[in-house]
Backbone bond lengths (Angstrom), bond angles and torsions (degrees), N, CA, C in turn:
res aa  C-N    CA-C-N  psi(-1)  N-CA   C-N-CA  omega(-1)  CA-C   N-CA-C  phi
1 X - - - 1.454 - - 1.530 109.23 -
2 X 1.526 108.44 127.36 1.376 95.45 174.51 1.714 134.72 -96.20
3 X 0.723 115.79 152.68 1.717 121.13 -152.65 1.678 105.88 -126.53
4 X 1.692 127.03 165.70 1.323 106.28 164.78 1.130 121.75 -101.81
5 X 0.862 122.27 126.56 1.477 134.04 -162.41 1.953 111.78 -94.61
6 X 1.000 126.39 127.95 1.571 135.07 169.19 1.630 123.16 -92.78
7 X 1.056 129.68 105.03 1.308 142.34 -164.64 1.701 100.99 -108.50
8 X 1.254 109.64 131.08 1.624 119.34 165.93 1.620 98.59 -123.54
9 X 1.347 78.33 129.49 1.885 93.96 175.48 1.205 121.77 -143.39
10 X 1.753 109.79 110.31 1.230 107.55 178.26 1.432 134.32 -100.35
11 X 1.294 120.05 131.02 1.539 121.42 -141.79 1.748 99.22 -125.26
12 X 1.732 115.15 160.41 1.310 92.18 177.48 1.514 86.84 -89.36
13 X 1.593 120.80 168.84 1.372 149.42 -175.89 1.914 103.44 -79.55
14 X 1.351 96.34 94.14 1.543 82.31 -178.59 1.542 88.10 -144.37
15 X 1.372 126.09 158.19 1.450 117.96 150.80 1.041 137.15 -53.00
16 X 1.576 112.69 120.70 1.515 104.81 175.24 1.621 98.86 125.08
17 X 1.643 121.14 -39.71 1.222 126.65 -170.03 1.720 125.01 -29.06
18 X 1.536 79.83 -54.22 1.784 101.45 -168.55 1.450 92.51 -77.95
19 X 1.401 143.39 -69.63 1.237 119.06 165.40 1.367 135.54 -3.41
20 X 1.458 97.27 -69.33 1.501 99.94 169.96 1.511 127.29 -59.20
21 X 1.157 113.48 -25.50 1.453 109.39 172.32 1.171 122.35 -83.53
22 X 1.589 114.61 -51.21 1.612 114.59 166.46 1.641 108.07 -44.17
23 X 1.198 125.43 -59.17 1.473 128.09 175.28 1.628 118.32 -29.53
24 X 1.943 108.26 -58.12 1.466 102.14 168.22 1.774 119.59 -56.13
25 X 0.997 94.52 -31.64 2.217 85.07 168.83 1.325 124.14 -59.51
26 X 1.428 91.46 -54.29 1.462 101.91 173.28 1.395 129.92 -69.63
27 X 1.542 134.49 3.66 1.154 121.75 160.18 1.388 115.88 -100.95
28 X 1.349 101.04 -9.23 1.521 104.85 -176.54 1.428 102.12 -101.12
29 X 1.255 130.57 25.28 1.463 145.77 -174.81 1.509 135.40 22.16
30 X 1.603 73.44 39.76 1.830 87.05 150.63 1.561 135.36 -106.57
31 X 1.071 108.76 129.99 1.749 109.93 175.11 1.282 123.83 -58.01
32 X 1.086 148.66 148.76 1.041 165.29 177.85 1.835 104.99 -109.54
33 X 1.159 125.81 95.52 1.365 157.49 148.77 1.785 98.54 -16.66
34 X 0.804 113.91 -97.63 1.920 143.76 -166.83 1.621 127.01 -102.78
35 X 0.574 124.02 116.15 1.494 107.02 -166.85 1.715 89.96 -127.78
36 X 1.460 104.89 152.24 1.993 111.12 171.61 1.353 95.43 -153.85
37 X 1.290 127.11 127.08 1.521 120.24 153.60 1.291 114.46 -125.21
38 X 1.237 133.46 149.16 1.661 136.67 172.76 1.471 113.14 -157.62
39 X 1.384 104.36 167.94 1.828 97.12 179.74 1.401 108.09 -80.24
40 X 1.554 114.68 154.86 1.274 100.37 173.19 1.899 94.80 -101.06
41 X 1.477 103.96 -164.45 1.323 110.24 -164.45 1.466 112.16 -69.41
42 X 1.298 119.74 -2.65 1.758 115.52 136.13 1.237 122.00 -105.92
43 X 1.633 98.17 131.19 1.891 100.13 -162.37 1.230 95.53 -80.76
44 X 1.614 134.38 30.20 1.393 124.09 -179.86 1.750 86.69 -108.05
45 X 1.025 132.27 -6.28 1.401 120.40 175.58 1.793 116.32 -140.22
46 X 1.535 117.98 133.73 1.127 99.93 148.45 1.666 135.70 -137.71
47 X 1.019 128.21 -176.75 1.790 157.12 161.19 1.298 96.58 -45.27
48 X 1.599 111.67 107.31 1.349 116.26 145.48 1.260 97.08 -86.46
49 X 1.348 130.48 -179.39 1.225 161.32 147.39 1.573 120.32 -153.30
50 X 1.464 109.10 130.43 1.507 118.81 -163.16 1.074 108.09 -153.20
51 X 1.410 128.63 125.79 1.557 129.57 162.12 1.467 123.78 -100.18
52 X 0.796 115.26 151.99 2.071 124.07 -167.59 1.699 108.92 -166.39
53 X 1.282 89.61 133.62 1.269 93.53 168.46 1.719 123.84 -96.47
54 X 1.308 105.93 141.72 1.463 113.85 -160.22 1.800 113.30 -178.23
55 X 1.267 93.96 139.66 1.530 110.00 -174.50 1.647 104.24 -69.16
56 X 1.181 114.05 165.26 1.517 127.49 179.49 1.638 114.23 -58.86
57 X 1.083 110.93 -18.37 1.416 115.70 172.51 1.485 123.51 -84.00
58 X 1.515 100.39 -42.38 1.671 102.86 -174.79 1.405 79.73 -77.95
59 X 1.394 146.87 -53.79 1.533 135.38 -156.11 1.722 95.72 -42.98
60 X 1.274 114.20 -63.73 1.378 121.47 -165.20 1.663 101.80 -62.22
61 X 1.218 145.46 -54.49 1.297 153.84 158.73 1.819 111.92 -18.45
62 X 1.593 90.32 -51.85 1.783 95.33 179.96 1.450 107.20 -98.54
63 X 0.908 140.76 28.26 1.322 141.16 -171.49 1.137 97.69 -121.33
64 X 1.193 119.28 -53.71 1.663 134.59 -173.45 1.458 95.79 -60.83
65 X 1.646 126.71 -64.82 1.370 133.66 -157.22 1.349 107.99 -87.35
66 X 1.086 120.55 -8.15 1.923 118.73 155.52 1.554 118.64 -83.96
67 X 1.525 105.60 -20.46 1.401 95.99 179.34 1.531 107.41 -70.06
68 X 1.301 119.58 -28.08 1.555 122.83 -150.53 1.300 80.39 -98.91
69 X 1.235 147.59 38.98 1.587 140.65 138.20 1.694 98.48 -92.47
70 X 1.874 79.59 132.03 1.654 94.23 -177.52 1.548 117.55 -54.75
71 X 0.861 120.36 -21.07 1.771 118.50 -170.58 1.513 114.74 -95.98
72 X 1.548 109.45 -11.95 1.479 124.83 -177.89 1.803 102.25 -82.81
73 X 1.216 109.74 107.14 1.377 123.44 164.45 1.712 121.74 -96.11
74 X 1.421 123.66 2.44 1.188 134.71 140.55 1.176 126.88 -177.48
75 X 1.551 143.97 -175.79 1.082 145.79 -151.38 1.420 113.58 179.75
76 X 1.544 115.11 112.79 1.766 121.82 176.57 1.127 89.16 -155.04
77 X 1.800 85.52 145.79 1.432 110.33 152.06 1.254 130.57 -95.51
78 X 1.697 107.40 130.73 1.704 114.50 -178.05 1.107 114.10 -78.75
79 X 1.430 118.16 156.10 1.363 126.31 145.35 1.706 121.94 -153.32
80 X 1.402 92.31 167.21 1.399 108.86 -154.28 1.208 118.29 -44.30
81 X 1.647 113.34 -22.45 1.479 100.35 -172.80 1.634 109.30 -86.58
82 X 1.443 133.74 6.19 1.380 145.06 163.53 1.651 121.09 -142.19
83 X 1.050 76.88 47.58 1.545 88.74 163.88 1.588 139.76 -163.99
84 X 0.817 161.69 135.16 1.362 154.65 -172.44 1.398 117.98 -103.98
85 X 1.514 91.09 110.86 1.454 100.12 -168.51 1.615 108.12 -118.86
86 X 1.527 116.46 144.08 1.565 123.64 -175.28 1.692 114.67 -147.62
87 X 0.893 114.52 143.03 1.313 146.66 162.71 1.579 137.61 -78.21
88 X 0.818 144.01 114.74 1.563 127.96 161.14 1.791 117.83 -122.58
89 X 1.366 75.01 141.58 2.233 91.24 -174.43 1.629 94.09 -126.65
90 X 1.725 82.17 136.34 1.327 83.03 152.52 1.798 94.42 -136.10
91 X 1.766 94.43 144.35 1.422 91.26 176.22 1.126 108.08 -131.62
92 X 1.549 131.18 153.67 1.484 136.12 -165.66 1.497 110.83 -131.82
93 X 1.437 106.18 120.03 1.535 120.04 -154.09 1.542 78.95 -113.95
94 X 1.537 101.59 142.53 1.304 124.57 117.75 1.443 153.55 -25.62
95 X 1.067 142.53 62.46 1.473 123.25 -145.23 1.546 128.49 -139.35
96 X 0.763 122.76 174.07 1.893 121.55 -152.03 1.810 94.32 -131.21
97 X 1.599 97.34 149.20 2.005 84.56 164.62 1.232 108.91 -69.17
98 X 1.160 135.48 -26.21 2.070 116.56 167.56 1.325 106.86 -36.74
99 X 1.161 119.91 -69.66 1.547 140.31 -159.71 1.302 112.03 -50.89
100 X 1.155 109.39 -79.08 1.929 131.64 -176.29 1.106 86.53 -1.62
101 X 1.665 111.56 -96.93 1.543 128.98 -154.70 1.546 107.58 -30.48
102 X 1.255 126.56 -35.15 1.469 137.17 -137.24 1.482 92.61 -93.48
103 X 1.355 117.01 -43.69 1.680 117.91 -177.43 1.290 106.66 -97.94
104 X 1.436 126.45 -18.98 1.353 105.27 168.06 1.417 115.93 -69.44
105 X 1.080 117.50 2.57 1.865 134.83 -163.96 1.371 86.74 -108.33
106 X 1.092 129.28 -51.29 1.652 112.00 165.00 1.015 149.41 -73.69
107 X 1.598 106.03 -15.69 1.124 109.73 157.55 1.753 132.45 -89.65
108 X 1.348 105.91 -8.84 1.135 104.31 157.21 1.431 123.19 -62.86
109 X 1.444 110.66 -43.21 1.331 120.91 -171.35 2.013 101.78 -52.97
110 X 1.246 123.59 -38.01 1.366 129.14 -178.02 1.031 106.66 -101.94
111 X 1.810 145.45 23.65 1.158 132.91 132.09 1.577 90.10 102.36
112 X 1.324 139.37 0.74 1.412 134.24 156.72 1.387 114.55 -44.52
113 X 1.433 100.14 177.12 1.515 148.00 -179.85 1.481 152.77 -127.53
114 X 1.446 101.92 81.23 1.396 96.15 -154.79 1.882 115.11 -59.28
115 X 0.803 109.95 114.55 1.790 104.65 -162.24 1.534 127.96 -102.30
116 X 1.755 88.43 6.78 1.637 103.48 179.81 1.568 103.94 172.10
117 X 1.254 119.27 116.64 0.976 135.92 -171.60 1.672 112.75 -114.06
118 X 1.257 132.84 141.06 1.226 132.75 -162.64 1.634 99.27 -166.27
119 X 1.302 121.59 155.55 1.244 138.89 -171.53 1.731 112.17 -59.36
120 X 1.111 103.85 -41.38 1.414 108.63 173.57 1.617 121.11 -106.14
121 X 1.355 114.92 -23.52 1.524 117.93 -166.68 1.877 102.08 -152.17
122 X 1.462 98.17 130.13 1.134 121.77 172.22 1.762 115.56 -96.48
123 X 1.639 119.55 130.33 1.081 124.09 161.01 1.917 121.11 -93.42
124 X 1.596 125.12 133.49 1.006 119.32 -176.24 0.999 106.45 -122.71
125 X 1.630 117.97 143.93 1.468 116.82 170.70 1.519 102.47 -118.79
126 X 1.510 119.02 161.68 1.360 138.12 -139.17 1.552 110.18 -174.90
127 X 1.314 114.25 104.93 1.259 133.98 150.15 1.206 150.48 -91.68
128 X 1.430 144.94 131.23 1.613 137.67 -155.33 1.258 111.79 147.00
129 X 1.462 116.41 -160.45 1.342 131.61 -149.43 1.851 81.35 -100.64
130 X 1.256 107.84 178.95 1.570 119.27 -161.49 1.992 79.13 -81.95
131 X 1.069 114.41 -50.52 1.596 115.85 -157.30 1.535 97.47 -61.41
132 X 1.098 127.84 -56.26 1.453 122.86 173.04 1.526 103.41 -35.64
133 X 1.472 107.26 -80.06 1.643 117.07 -171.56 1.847 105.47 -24.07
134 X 1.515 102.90 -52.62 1.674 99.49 -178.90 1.567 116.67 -55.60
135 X 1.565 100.04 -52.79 1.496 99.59 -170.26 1.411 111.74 -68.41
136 X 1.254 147.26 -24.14 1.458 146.50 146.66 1.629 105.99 -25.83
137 X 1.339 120.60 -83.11 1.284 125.28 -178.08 1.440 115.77 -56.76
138 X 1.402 128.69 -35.70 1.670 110.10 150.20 1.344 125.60 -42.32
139 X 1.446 107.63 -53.39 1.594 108.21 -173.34 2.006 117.99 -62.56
140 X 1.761 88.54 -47.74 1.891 88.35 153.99 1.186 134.20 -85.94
141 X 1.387 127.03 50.31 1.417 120.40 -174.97 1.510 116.68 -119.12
142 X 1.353 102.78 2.28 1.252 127.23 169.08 1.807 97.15 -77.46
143 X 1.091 116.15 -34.41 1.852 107.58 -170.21 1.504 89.02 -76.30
144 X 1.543 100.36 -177.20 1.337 134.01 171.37 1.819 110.41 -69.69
145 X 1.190 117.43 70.43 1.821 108.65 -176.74 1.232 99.94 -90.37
146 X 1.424 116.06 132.73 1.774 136.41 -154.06 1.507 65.54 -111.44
147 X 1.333 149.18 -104.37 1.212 148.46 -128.16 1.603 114.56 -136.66
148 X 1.245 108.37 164.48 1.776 111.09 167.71 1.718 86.52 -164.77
149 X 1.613 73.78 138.65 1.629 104.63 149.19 1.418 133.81 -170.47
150 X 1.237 105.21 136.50 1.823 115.16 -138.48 2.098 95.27 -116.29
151 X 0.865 107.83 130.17 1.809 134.68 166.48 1.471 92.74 -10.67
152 X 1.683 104.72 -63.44 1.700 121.76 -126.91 1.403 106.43 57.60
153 X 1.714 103.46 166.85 1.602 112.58 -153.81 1.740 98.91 -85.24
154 X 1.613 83.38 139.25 1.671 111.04 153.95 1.253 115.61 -97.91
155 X 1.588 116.47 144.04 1.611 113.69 171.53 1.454 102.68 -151.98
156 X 1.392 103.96 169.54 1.613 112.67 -179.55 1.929 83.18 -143.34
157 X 1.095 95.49 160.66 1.566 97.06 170.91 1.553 110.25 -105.14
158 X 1.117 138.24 162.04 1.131 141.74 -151.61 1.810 112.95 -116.79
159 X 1.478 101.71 122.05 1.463 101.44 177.52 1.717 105.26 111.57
160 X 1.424 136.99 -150.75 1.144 110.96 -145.59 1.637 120.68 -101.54
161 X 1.471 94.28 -16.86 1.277 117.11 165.66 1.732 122.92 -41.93
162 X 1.791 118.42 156.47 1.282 105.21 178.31 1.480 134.78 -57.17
């Protein structure tokens, strides 16, 4: 059964890296869900992070065949119960003076940010776990949403490890 799965991969920082990795999914024709990369605190290496959905086999299949890329210096999969994982949205509504009040009331309620305000259309920003991020945009999807676009997940795993 396939599930979504969270992958941290730390790679050295060279051109071409992430190519190469997105590339191994993609010939073996899997999608890649989320994608995050950044340096970590040596700018000689960084943090992919990628989510995909995939059964226990392809997990083990791509786990195995990303490690054996030369620039890949490791590879695990996270999960929620050790790790800290986040998101960011920003979404840009449409909006009327009825309205305003009504989503800024919701977005307080989920710990948002109103991040640009304008006569007709409000921008929000939004931080959290992927499940929050969804249930926000259920609850506003009744408004006018002109646009969204969301991070996909970042994670570090939790405790002493990299």
């Amino acid at each position: 059964m396939k599930q979504m799965r969270v992958l941290s991969i730390l790679v050295e920082n060279n051109a071409g890296t992430l190519t190469r990795v997105a590339g191994l999914f993609a010939r073996r024709g899997y999608n890649i869900d989320t994608l995050t990369v950044s340096e970590t605190k040596d700018p000689s290496f960084s943090r992919i992070t990628l989510t995909a959905s995939l059964n226990d086999l392809e997990l083990n299949q791509l786990v195995s065949q990303t490690a054996k890329l030369e620039e890949v210096i490791s590879i695990e999969e996270l999960f929620e119960t050790n790790s800290v994982m986040r998101e960011i949205l920003l979404v840009k509504v449409s909006v009327s003076d009825d309205c305003r009040s009504k989503l800024i009331e919701i977005t307080d309620v989920y710990k948002g940010v109103v991040v640009d305000l304008s006569p007709d259309s409000m921008i929000i920003e939004l931080t959290g776990k992927p499940q929050k991020i969804d249930a926000f945009i259920r609850v506003i999807d009744n408004y006018n949403i002109v646009n969204i676009c969301r991070t996909g997940v970042t994670a570090l795993q939790r405790g002493k490890g990299d």
